[in-house]
N, C-alpha and C positions, 0 to 999 in steps of 0.2 A: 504494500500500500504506500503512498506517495505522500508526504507530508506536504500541507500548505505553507507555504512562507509566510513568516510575519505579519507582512503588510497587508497578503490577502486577508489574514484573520482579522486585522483591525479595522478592515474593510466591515468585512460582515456585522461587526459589531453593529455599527452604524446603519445596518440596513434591516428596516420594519415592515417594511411591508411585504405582502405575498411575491411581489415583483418588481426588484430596483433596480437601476441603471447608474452606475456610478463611470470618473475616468478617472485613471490615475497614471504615473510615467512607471514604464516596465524596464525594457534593458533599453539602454543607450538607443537612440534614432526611433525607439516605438513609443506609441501610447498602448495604455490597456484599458477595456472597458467591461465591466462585469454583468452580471443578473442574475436574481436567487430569485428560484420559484418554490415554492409550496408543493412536496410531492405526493397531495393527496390530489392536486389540480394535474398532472400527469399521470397517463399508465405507458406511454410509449414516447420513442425520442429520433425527431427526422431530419438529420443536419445532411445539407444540400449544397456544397463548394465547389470550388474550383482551381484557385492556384495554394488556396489555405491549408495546413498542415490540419488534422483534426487529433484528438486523444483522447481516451474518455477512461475513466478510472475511478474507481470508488476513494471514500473520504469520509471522516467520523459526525459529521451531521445528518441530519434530516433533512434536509432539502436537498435541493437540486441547484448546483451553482455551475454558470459559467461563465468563461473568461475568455476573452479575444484581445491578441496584437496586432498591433499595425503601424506602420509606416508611413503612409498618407493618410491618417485619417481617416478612414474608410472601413467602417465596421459592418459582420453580419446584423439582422433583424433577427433578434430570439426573441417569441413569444409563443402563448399557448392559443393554439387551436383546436377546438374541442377538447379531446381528453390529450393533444399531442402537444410535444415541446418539440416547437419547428427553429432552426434555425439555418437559414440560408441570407447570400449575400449575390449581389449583381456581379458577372466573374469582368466585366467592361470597368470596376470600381476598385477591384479589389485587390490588393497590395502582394506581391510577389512574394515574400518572405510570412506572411502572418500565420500564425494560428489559435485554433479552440480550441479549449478545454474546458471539457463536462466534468464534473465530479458529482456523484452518485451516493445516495447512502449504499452499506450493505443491504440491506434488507427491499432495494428497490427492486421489484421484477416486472420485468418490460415486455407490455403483449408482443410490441414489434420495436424491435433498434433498425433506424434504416439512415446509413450512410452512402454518401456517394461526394466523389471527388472527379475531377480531370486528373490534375497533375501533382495537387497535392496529398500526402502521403497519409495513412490511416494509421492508429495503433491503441489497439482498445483489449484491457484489463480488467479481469473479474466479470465480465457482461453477465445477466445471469437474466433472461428470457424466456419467451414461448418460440417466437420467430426473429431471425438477423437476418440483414441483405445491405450487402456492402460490395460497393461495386467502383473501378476506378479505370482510367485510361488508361494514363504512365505510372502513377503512385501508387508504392509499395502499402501493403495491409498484413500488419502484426497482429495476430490475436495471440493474448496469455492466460490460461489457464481459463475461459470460456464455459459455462453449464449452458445448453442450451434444446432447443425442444428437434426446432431446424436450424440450417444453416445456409444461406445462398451467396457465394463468396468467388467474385470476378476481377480481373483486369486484365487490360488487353494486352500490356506489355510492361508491368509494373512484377514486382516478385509476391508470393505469396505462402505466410510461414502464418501455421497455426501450433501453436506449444501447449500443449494439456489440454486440450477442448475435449470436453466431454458433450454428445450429441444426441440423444435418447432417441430422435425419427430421424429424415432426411438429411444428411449433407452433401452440399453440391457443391462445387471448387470448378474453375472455369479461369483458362486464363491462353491468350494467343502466345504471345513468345515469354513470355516472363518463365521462371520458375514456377512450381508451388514444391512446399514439403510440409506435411501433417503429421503432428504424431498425438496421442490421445486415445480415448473409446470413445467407438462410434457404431451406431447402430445400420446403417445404410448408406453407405457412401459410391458419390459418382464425383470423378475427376477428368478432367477433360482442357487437352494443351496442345498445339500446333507445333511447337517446334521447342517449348522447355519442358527442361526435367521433372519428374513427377517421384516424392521419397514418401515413401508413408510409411511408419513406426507406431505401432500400435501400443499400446501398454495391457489392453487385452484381446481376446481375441474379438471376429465382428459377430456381431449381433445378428443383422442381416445381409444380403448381396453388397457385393463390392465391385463395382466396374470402373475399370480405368484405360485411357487413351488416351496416345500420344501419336502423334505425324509422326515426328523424328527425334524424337527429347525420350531417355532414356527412363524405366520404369522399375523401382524399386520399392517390394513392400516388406515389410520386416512383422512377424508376429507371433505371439505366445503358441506354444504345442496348445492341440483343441482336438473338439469332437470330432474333426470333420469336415472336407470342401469337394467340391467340386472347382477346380484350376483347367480355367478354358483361356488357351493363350494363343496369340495368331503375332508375328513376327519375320518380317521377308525377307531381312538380312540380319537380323542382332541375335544374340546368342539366344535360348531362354534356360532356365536354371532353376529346378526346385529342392531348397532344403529336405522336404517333408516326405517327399515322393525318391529322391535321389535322381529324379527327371534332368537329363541335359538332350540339350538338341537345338533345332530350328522349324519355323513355319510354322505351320497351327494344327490343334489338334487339342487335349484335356486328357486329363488324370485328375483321378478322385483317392483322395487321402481319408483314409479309414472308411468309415462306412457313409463318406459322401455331407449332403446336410448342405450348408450355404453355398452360393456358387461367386466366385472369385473369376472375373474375367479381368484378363489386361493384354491389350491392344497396341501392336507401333507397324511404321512401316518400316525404320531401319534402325530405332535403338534399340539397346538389349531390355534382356526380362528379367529379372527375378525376384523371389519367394523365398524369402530368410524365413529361418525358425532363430526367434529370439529369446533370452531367459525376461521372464518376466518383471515386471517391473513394480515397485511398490508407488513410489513418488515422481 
């Protein structure tokens, strides 16, 4: 968890009502401008950027506070709408270097988190949800340590690392040339890249079906001994390689390890494949 600085706290003092606006000088060349909401006036949270870095991360209050830098002068609009805490900015206005920061209580759970950027970069801690969808052009998206119901998680040439996500339904990851690498439990997962590498490290084994594809970016899953898969793999020039099974080869074809149960497919046309058997993991 990330401690507030000083000034922010002495900020908050000073702010009474459900929803303030204050400005104050941040690091050298920015201003900062804040707002605290009442998190009984929100259940979900939809920041909408463009060149602005975003961050979101829990913090020992009750309310919902957030902070924006800037350069020119030139701050997002956060208010509530209906049950949502919107906050977007005109990307024609908005200053090349700035960013948001949400801070969350624990105990906040968000029907829906929906972020989206162009170019600048995402990285969000503790999220703890029903539904996520966070989606970028060029800018990188960190998730750490995530509870969530689903997950819908894109960019088109930005990288994409999820660290501990734990996913109980769907997760979907989607990205044209970037990376992605996922490790976690996860109940259903589909992974899907044009030309970057795809690493997933499980901490247990999956829940349910598991598909992955890549054009040309290399495919690697790593996970605990289990009941049981079905490994359906199709590769036109890369190796493929199964721990479980002692499978090596090329081209496509499936092996079912023990008596079968979920089905694991992973798809490339010229990176390689493999299927690690990992010792499991506690933390």
């Amino acid at each position: 968890m990330k401690h507030i600085p000083a000034v922010v706290l002495s900020l908050l003092l000073a702010l009474i009502s459900v929803s303030c606006v204050s400005n104050q000088t941040g690091r050298s060349g920015y201003e900062e401008k804040s707002w605290l909401f009442s998190v009984s006036d929100a259940d979900s949270i939809d920041i909408n950027m463009y060149k602005t870095a975003v961050e979101v991360n829990l913090w020992n209050n009750n309310e919902i506070f957030v902070i924006s830098e800037s350069n020119n002068g030139n701050f997002p609009d956060c208010y509530i709408s209906g049950s949502t805490l919107l906050c977007k900015i005109d990307g024609k206005e908005e200053c090349s270097r700035g960013t948001v920061k949400v801070y969350v209580p624990e105990s906040f759970f968000a029907e829906q988190w929906k972020i989206s950027t162009v170019s600048g970069s995402v990285k969000a801690s503790l999220l703890w949800g029903k539904d996520c969808e966070i989606n970028t052009t060029s800018g990188s998206i960190t998730l750490e340590k995530c509870e969530l119901k689903e997950a819908a998680v894109s960019s088109t040439s930005g990288k994409i690392v999820a660290d501990k996500l734990v996913c109980s339904s769907n997760a979907d990851f989607s990205s044209t040339s970037g990376s992605v690498r996922i490790r976690g439990a996860l109940s259903k997962l589909d992974v899907n890249t044009t030309s970057g590498a795809i690493e997933i490290d499980m901490d247990e084994p999956f829940y349910g079906n598991c598909s992955v594809s890549s054009l040309s970016g290399a495919i690697r899953i790593g996970m605990p001994d289990n009941s049981g898969f079905r490994f359906e793999y199709n590769s036109l020039t890369g190796l493929v390689t199964d721990d479980f099974t002692a499978f090596k080869g090329k081209g496509s074809g499936n092996v079912t390890y023990k008596n079968g149960g979920i089905s694991i497919v992973a798809e490339t046309l010229t990176g390689a494949i493999s299927l690690e058997k990992k010792t499991k993991r506690i933390n």
